[in-house]
C-alpha positions in Angstrom: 6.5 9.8 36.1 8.8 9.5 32.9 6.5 11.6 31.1 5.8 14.4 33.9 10.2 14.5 34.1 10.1 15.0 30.3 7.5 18.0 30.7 9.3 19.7 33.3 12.8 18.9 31.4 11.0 20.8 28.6 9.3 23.5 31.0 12.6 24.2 33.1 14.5 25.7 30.0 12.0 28.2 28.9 11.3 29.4 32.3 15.0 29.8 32.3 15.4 31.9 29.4 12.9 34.1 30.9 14.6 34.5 34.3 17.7 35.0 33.4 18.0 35.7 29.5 20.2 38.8 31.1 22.3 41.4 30.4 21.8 43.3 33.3 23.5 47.0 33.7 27.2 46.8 33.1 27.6 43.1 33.9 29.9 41.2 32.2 28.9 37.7 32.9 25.0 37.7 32.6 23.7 34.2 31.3 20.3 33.0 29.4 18.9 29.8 30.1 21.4 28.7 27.5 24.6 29.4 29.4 25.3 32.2 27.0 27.0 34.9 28.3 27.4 39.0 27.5 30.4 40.5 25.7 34.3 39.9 26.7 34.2 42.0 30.7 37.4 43.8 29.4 35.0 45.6 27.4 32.1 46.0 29.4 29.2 47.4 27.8 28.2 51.2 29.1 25.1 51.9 31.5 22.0 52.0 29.1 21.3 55.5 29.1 17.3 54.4 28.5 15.6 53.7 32.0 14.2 49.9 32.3 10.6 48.7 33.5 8.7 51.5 35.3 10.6 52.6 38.1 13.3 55.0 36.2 16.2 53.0 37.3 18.7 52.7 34.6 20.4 49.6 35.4 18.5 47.5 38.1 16.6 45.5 35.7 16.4 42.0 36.6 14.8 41.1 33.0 11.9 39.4 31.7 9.6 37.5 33.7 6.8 35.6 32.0 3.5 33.7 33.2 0.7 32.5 31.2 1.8 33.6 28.1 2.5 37.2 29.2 5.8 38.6 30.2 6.5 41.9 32.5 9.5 44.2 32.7 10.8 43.1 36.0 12.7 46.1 38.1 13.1 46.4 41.6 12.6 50.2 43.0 12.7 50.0 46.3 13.5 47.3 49.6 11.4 47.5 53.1 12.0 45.5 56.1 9.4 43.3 55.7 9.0 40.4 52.7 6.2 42.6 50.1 3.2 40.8 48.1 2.8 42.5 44.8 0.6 41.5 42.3 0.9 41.5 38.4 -1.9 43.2 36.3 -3.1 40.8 33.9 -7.2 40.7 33.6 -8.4 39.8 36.2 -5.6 36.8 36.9 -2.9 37.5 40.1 0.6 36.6 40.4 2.0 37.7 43.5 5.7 38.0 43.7 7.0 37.6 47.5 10.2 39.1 48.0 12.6 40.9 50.3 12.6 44.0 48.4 9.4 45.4 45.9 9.6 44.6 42.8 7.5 46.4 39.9 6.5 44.9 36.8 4.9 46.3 33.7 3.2 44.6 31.1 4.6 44.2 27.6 2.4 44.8 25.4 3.4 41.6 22.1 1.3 40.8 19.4 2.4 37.0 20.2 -0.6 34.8 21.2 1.5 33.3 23.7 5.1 33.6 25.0 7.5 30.8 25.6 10.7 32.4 26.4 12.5 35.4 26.2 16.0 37.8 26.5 17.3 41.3 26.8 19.4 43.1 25.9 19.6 46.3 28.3 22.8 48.5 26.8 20.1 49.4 23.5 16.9 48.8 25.6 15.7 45.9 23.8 13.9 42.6 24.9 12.7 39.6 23.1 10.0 37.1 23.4 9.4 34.2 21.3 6.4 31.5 20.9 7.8 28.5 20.3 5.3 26.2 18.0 4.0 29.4 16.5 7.8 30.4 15.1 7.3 34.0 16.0 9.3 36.4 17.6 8.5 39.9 19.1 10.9 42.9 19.4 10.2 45.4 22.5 11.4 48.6 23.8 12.2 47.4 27.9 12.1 51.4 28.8 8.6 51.5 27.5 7.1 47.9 27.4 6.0 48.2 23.7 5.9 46.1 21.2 8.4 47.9 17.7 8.6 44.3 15.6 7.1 41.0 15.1 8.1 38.7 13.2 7.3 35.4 11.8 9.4 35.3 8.6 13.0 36.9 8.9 14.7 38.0 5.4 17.2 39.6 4.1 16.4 40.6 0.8 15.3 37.2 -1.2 17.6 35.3 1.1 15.9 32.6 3.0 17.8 29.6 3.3 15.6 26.3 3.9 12.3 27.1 5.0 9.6 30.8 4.5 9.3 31.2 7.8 10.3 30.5 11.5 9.5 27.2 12.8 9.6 26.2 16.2 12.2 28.4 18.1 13.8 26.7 20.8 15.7 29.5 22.6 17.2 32.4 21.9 20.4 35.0 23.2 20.7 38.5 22.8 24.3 39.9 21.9 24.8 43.5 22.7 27.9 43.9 21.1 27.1 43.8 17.5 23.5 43.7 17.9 22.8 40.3 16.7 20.3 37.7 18.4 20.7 34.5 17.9 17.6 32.3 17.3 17.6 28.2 17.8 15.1 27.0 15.5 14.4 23.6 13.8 15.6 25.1 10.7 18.6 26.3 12.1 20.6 28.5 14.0 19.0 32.3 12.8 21.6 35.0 13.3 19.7 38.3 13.0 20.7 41.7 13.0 18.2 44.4 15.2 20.1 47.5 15.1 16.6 48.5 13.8 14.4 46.0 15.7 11.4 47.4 13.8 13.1 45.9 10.5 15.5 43.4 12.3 17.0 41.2 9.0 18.3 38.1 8.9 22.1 37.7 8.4 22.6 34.1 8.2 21.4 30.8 9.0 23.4 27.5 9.8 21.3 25.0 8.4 20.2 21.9 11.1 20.1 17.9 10.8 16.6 18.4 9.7 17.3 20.9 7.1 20.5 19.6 5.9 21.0 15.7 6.9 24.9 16.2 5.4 26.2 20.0 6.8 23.5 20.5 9.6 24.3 20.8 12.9 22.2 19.2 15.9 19.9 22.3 17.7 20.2 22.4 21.0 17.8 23.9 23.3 20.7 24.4 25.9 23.1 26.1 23.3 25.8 28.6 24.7 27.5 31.3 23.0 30.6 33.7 24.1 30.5 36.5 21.9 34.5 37.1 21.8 36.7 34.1 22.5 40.7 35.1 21.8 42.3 33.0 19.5 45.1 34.3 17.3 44.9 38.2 18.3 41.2 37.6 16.4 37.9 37.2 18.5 35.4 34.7 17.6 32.1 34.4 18.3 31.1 31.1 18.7 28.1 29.1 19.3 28.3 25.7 21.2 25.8 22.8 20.0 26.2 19.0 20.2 24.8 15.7 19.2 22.7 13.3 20.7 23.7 10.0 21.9 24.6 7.6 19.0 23.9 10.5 16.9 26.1 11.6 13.8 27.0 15.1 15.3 30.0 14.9 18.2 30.1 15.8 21.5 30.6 19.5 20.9 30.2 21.5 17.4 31.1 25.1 17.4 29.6 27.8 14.7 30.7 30.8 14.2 27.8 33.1 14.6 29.6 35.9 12.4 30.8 33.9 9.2 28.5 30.8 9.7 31.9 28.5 9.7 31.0 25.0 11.1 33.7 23.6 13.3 33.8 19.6 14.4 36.6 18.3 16.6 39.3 16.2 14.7 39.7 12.9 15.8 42.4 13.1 18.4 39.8 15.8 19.9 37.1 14.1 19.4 38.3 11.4 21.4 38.8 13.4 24.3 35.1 13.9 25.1 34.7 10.1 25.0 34.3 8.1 28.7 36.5 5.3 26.8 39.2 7.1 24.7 40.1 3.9 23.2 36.9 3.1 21.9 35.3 6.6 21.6 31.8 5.2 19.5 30.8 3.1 22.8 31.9 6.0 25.2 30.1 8.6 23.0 27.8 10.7 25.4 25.5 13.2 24.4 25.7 17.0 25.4 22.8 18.0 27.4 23.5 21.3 28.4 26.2 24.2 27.7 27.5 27.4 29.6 30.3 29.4 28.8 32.0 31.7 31.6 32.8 34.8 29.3 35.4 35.9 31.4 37.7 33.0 31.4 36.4 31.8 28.1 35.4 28.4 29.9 32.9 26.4 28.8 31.5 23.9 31.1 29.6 21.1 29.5 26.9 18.6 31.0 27.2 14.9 29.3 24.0 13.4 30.1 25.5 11.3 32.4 27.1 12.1 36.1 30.0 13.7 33.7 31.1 17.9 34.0 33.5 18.4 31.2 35.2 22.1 31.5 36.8 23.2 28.0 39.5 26.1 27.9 38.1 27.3 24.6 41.5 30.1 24.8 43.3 26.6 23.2 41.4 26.3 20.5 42.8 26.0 17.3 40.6 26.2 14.1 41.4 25.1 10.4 38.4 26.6 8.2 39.3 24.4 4.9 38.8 21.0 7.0 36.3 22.7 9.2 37.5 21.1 12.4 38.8 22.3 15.8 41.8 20.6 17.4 42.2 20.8 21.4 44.9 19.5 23.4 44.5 17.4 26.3 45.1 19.8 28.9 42.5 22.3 27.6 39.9 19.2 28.1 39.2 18.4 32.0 36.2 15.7 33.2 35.1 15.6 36.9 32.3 12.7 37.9 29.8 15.0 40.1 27.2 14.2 42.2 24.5 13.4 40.0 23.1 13.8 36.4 23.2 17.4 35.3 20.7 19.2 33.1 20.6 23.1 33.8 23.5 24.9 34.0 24.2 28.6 34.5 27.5 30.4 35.2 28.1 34.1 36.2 31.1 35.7 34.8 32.3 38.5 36.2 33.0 36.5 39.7 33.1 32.7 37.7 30.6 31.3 39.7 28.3 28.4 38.7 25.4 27.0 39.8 24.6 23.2 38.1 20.8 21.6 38.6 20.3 17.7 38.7 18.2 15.5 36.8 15.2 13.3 38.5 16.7 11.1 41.4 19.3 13.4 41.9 20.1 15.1 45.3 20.8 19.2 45.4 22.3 22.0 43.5 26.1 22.3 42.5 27.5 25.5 43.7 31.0 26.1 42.5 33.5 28.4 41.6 36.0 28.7 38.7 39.1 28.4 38.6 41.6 31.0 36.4 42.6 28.2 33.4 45.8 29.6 32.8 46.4 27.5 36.4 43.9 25.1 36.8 40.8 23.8 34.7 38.0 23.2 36.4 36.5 24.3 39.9 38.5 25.8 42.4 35.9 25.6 45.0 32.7 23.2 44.9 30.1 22.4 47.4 26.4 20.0 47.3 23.5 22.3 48.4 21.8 19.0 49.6 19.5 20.7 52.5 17.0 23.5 52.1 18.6 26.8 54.0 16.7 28.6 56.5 16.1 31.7 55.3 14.3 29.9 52.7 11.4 29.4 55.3 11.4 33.2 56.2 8.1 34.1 53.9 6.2 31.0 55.2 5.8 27.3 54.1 6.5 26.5 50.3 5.6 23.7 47.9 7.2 20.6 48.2 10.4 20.1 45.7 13.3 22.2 46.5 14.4 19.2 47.9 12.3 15.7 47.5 12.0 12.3 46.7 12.9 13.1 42.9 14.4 16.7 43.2 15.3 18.7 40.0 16.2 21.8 41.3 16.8 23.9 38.1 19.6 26.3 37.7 17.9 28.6 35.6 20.4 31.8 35.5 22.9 34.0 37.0 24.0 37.8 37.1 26.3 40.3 38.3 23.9 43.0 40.4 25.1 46.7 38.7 26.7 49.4 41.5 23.6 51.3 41.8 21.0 48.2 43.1 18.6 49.2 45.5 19.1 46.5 47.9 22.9 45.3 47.0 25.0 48.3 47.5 28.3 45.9 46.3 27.9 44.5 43.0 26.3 41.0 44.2 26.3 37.1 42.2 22.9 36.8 42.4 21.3 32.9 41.0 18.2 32.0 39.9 16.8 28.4 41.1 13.6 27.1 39.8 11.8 24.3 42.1 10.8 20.9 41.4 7.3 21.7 41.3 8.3 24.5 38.8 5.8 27.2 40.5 8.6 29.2 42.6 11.9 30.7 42.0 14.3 31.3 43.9 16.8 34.7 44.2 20.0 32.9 46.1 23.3 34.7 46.4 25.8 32.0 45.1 28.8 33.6 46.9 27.4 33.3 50.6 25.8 29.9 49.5 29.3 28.9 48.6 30.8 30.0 51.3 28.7 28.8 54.1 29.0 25.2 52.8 32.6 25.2 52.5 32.8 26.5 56.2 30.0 24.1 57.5 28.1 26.2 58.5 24.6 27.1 57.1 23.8 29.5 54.9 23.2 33.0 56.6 21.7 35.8 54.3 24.3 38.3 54.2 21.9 41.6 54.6 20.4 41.5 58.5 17.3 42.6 56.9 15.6 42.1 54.5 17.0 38.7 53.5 18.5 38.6 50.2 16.5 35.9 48.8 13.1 36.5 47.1 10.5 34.6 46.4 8.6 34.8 42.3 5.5 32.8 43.0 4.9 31.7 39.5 1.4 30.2 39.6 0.7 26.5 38.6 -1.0 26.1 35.1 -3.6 23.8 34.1 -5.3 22.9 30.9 -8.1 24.5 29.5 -9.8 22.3 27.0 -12.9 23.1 24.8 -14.6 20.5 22.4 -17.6 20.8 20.4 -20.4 18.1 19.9 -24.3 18.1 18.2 -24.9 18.4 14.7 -24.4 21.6 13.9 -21.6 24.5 14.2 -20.1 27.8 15.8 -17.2 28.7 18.0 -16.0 29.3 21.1 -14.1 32.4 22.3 -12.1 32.8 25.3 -9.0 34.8 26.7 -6.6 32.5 24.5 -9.1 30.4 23.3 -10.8 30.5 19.5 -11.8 27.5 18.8 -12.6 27.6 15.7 -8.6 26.1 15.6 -7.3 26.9 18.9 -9.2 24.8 21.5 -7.1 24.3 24.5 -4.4 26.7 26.3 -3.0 26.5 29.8 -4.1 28.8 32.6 -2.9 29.5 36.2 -4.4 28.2 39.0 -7.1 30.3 40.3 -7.7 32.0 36.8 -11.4 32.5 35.8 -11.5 32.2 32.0 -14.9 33.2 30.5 -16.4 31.6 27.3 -18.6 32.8 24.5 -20.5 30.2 22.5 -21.6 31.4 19.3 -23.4 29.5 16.6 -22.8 29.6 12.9 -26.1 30.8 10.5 -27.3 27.6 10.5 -27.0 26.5 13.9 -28.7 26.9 17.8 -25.9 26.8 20.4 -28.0 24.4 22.7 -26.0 24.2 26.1 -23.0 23.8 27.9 -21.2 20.3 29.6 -18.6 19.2 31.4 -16.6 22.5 33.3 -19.9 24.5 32.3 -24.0 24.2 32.5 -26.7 26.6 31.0 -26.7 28.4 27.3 -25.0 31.6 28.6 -21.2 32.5 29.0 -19.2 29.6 30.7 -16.8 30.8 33.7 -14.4 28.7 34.4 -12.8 28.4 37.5 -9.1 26.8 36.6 -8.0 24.5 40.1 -7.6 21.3 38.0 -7.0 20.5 34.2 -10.7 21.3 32.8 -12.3 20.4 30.1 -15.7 22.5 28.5 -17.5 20.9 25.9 -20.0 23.3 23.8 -23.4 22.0 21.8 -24.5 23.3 19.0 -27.8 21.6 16.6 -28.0 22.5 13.2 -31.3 24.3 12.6 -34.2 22.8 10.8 -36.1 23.6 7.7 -39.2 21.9 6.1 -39.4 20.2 3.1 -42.8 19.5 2.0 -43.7 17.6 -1.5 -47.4 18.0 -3.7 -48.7 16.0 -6.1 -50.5 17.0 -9.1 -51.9 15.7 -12.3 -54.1 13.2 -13.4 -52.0 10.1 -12.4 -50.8 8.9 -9.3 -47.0 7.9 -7.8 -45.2 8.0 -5.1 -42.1 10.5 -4.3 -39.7 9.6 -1.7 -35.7 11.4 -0.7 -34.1 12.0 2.8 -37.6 11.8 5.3 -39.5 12.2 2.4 -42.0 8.7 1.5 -44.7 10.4 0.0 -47.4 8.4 -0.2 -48.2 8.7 3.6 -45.2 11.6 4.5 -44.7 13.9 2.7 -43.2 16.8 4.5 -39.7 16.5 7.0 -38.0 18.7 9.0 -34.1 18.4 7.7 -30.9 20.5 9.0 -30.2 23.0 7.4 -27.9 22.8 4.9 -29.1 19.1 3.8 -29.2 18.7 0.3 -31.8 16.3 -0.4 -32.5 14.3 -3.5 -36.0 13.4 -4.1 -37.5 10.2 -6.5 -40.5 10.0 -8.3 -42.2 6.6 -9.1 -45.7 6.4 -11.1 -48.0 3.9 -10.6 -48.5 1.6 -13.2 -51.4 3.6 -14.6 -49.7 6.6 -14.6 -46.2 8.4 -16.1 -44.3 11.2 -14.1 -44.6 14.7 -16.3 -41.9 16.8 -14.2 -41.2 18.6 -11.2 -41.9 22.5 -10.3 -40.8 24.6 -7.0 -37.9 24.1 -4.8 -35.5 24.7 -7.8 -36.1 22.0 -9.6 -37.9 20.7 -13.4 -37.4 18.6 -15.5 -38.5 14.5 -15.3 -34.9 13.1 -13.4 -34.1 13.2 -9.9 -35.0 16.9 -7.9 -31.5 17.8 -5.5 -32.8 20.3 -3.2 -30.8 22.5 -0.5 -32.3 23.1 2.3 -31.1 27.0 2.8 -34.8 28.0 3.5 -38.5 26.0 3.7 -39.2 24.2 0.4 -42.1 23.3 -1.5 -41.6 20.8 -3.9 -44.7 19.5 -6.8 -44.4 15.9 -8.7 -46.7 15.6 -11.6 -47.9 12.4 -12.3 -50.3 12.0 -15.3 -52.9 8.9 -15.9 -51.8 6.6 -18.9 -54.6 6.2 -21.4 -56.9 3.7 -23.3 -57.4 4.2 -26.7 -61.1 5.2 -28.0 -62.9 1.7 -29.9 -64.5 3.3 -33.1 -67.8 1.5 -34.5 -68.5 2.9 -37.8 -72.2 1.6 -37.7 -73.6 -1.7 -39.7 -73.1 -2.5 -43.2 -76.4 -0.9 -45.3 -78.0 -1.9 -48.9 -79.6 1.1 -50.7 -80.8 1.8 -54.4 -78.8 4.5 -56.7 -79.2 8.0 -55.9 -80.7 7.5 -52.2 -79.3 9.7 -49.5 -77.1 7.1 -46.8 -76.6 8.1 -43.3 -73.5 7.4 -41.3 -73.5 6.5 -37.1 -70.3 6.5 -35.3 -72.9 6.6 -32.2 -71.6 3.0 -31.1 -68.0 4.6 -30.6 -66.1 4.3 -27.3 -64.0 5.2 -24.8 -62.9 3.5 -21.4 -62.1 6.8 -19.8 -65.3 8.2 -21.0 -63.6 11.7 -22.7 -65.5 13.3 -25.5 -64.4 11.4 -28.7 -63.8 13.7 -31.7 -64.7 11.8 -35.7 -62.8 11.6 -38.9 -64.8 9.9 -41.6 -63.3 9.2 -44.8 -64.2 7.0 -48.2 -62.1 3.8 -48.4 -63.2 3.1 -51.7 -66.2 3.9 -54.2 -67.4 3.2 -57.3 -65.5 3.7 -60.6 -66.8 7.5 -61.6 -68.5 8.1 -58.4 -68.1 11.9 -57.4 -69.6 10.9 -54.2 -69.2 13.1 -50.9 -69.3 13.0 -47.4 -71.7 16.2 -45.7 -69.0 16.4 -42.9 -66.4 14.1 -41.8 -65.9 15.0 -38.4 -69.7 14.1 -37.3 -71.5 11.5 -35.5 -73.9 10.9 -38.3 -72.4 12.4 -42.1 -74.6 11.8 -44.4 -73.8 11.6 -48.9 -75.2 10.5 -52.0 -74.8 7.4 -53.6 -74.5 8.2 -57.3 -74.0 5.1 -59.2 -74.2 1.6 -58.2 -71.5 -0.4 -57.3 -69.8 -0.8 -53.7 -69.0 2.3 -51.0 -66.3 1.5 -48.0 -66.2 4.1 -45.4 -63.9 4.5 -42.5 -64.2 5.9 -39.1 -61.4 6.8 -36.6 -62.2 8.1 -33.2 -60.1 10.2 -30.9 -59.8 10.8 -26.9 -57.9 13.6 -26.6 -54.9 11.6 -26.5 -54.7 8.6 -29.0 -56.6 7.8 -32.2 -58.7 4.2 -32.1 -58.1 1.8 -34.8 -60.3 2.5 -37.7 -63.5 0.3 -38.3 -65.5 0.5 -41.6 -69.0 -0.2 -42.8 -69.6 -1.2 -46.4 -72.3 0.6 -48.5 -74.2 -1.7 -51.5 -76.3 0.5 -53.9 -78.0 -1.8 -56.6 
């Protein structure tokens, strides 16, 4: 359960910034998902002069609205008597939105791979998307849906502060008066100029913990920001971030988005924010969530605890050289409410705010402002703690507006411009996401407030259609791909290339169709788990899902001759040849093959398969290989047998016989006679030395020694020698 709280903790803001990221028309008190509001109402933007979404209207633009990783232009064009079902175009997957009056959405069309949050910015006709992990961020026209910038690195010239590109955005808010967006990052806090939103460049960057452990400032998701807060006839734009419990960072830091100035409370301030102002390290609380009313300049802080703390930030007084802020006690007010809050959201114009609990708490805070320069804090307050009727008007919902561990989220609030379709009086309007985040919520916070206070329950104040509307936003489940078997390939999907993206989330009900496709050297072999077969998987997503994709490396043969006059064996990966001597090996394999002679034999060298030479033979298997060891016999030497000794008179003809000669291996044996030794004078001379049987002429008496050495082919025999006598 802890774990499923911190998901939806994590969800509930993003879905925010989508719902409610919002300038809308002239309103002065729009708020993102961070409490951030528009410019100072004195100075209300003009009517964008663009028209928004489809429908042509020029100021009726509820915002961004995003599902599965794809966000729509939201604009309403039209109301009927009856609640409408329209769906969303997004291949082939259906999102209905049920609500009291139609609604038309168009596509943007982002090169982002998926979408985690967004804002507008309606006076220049400008929207924003962001992926979180990816650090990217995508600049659209809202008139036309399409996509003018993306951006993953922001610059301005050579300047990049800590890190070469974005990395991991946490929220973001628009600011139509100068054109800036502000970007929460784990860098830092990115202010960016879009006056060109095809070449938006970065202005400056206020470094985080993570990038700067000593001037850093904590990131938080929930940051707030009023774009023009009085002080000293000078307005100041200023962002509000906070530590984390025992952290280094107080309770509340404020930068100031135009000059980058860091501001941290002094210590008389500092204690002010504690629960024990005597001991303000053990009554440190962390700041979980900011909104600023941009009207009153209020800021209305949630502790972590059961703790509201509402800050008159017109009594502010900041020293740049020490870089603090100094507050005095009245311009710092706690009330203990009803439970732990987390979401907060506040529209400005009419200083209404509408707090969501934490798990185990019990409704939705509805209150209203009251003017500081009289009172800080709410004037009016009330516990939405049962689920009103008109709530039930479209049919039975999910579980978890109100339940055992309710966390309604009070995702966003806005001012409805003169010329709405269905609210012919300028409207507060709230956006309230459910427990089981898959439904929002459109509630008007006025007549919410004001039927609690009177005790009597909350009646739309439009006979018909009611003025709440239902955005189904369909569950998501997990798609997960893995790949198993020996060999390789990827699979390809609507939001799936894996390759290095394997799993993405889905809505319930979507169909998601994958390709298997093997690499050169492998068989894509079947399908298991979500899938069967060797064709496309469809996947039908009603639970978390998992696909898992086979592929087999291919297989080559590897065969091995031997030649030669020898004999050996040659053996590698498969390979013992002797009896086997071919394989089938994966393609790819590099194999290295041995060759052993026998003890009569010697190994002469390889040929084929890339190899020679007498060592080892590597061979890569990219195709069928034929491999030949050479093994050659050892031999015996020849015996040579020069014939008996011989007694012969002067001048008689002697003839030689090397007939008795040998060899083991039976080759023909070549001869090389030659005289040892004759007699002193002798001229003596053999008829031809490389005969059987030479024959010469013993020419004076005395003693004749003859040699004979016999050769194989291959060695020479040890020479013998027969002895000649002549008397």
């Amino acid at each position: 359960m802890n774990m499923m709280r911190t998901q939806m903790r994590f969800l509930a803001p993003l879905l925010g910034v989508v719902l409610s990221a919002i300038p809308v028309g002239c309103s002065s008190g729009s708020s993102d998902r961070s409490g951030g509001g528009n410019s100072n109402p004195s100075t209300p933007p003009p009517t964008p002069t663009g028209t928004l979404g489809s429908s042509g209207s020029s100021s009726g633009a509820l915002g961004v609205f995003t599902k599965e990783g794809v966000s729509y232009t939201v604009t309403p064009v039209a109301f009927g008597s009856s609640p409408t079902l329209l769906s969303f175009p997004n291949t082939g997957t259906v999102v209905g939105i049920i609500t009291t009056h139609q609604v038309q959405a168009t596509p943007i069309n982002t090169s982002l791979t998926a979408i985690d949050g967004t804002a507008v910015d309606p006076v220049h006709d400008v929207g924003l998307a962001f992926a979180s992990h990816g650090g990217e961020v995508s600049l659209f026209a809202l008139s036309t849906a399409n996509e003018v910038g993306t951006y993953d690195t922001l610059t301005a010239g050579t300047l990049r502060f800590y890190n070469a590109a974005l990395v991991k955005i946490a929220g973001a808010i628009m600011n139509p008066a100068n054109q800036t967006m502000i970007l929460a990052t784990a860098d830092g806090f990115e202010v960016v100029d879009y006056t060109d939103p095809a070449a938006a460049v970065l202005v400056r960057e206020i470094p985080s913990r993570a990038a700067d452990a000593v001037n850093g400032v904590e990131i938080m998701e929930n940051f707030a920001f009023d774009p023009a807060v009085p002080l000293g006839g000078t307005n100041h734009a200023l962002i509000i971030t906070g530590g984390n419990q025992g952290g280094s960072d107080p309770f509340m830091t404020l930068v100031d988005a135009d000059t980058g100035a860091v501001y941290r409370p002094d210590s008389a301030t500092g204690r002010l924010f504690t629960i024990d102002q005597t001991n303000p390290v053990a009554g440190k609380r962390y700041l979980d969530a900011a909104a600023v009313d941009t009207g009153y300049h209020v800021a209305v802080l949630a502790d972590g605890g059961a703790g509201t703390i509402f800050v008159d930030l017109n009594q502010l007084t900041l020293d740049a050289t020490a870089g603090t802020y100094a507050l005095p006690s009245a311009a710092v007010h706690r009330i203990t409410t009803y439970f732990s809050r987390t979401y907060l959201t506040i529209e400005s114009t009419n200083h209404l705010v509408m707090m969501g609990g934490e798990c185990g708490t019990v409704g939705l805070v509805v209150g209203q402002l009251s003017d500081p320069a009289s009172a800080l804090g709410f004037g009016r307050e009330a516990l939405l703690r049962e689920l009103p009727a008109a709530f039930d008007n479209v049919g039975t919902l999910v579980n978890g507006w109100f339940s055992a561990c309710a966390e309604p989220h009070a995702v966003g609030a806005y001012l409805t411009p003169p010329d709405h379709p269905v609210y012919t009086t300028p409207t507060s309007l709230g956006l309230w996401l459910n427990d089981a985040l898959d439904h929002v919520a459109i509630i008007d916070i006025q007549g919410v407030l004001d039927g609690l206070l009177s005790d009597a329950p909350y009646v739309p104040t439009l006979p018909t259609p009611q003025d709440i509307a239902y955005f189904a936003i369909p569950k998501n489940y997990a798609l997960s791909v893995s790949k198993a078997g020996t060999g390789g390939g990827t699979v390809t999907g609507p939001r799936i290339d894996c390759g290095a993206t394997c799993s993405a989330p889905f809505n319930a009900g979507t169909v998601v169709t994958l390709a298997a496709t093997p690499d050169a050297t492998s068989t894509f072999t079947g399908w298991s788990g979500a899938c069967s077969g060797t064709g496309t998987c469809n996947v039908t997503m009603d639970a978390a899902k998992v696909a898992t994709a086979t592929f087999t490396r291919n297989q080559l043969t590897l065969s091995v001759l031997k030649n030669g006059t020898g004999g050996g064996t040659v053996t590698g990966s498969g390979i013992d040849c002797g009896a086997t001597c071919s394989a089938l090996l994966d393609t790819g394999t590099e194999v290295t093959l041995t060759a052993t002679p026998d003890a009569t034999s010697t190994f002469t060298g390889w040929s084929g398969g890339a190899c020679s030479g007498a060592g080892d033979c590597v061979v890569l298997m990219t195709a069928t290989q034929v491999v030949t060891a050479t093994f050659t016999a050892n031999n015996t030497p020849p015996v040579a047998n020069a014939g008996p000794d011989q007694t012969v008179n002067a001048n008689d003809a002697v003839s030689l016989d090397g007939s008795a000669s040998i060899d083991a291996e039976v080759n023909p044996l070549t001869f090389r006679w030659s005289f040892v030794s004759v007699p002193i004078g002798s001229t003596a001379v053999l008829s031809d030395a490389a005969v059987v049987n030479p024959t010469f002429i013993v020419d004076l008496p005395g003693t004749y020694v003859i040699q004979l050495v016999v050769n194989d082919g291959t060695d020479d025999s040890a020479p013998d020698t027969v002895t000649i006598t002549v008397n």
